[in-house]
C-alpha positions in Angstrom: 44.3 -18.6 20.7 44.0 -17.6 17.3 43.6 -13.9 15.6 40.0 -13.4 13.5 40.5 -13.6 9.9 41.8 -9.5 8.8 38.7 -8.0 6.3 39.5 -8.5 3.1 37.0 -5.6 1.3 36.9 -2.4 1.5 33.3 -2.6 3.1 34.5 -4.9 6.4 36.8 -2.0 7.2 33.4 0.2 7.6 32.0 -2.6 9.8 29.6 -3.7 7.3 29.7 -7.6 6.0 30.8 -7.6 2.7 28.4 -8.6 -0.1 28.1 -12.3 -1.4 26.1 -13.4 -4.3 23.9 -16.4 -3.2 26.0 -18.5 -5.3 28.9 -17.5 -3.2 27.1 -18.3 0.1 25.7 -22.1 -0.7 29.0 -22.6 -2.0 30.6 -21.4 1.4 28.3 -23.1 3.7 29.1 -26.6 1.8 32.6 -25.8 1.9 32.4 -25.7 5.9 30.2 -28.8 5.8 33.0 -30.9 3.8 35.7 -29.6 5.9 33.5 -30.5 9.1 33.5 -33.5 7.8 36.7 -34.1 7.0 37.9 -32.9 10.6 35.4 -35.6 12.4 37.0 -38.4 9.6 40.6 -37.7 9.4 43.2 -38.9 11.9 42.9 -36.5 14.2 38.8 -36.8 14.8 39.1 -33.2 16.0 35.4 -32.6 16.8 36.0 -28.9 17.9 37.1 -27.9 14.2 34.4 -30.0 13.2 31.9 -27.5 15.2 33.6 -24.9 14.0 33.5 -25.5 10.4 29.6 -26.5 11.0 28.8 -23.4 13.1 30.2 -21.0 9.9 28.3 -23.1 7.8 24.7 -22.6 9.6 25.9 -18.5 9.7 26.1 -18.8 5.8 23.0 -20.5 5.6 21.3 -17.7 8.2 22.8 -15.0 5.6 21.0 -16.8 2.8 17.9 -16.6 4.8 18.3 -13.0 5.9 18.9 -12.0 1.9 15.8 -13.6 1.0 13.6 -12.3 4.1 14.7 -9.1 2.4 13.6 -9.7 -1.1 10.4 -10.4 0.5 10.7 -14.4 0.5 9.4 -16.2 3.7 9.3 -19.9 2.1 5.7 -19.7 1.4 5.0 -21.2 -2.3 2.2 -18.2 -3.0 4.7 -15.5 -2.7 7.3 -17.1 -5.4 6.7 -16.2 -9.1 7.7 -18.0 -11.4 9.6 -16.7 -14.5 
């Protein structure tokens, strides 16, 4: 069984998540996506990394979701302005 990953900001020590850009969450979440891929097509075919990797991927992707929800986005194309 492996240990969970130590926090590496001064913010996960006070049980809060630390704070990604957006840019820094896509870029996350298709990190995990190649590397899910990469387990399912490499010798191995280890499917259970695979999930892994997928399942930290869609967490990214809820975190994206969450930070816009709490701009005040909910996908609808009235509520977006344009620049």
């Amino acid at each position: 069984m492996s240990q969970p990953p130590k926090p590496t900001s001064k913010r996960a020590h006070d049980g809060a998540m630390p704070v990604a850009t957006l840019s820094e969450l896509c870029s996350e979440a298709a990190d995990h996506v190649a590397k899910a891929r990469l387990s399912l097509f490499d010798e191995s075919g280890d499917a259970e990394r695979a999930l892994l990797h997928l399942d930290e991927a869609i967490f990214c992707l809820k975190r994206l979701l969450a930070h816009g929800r709490a701009r005040g986005f909910n996908g609808s194309a009235s509520k977006l302005q344009s620049a």
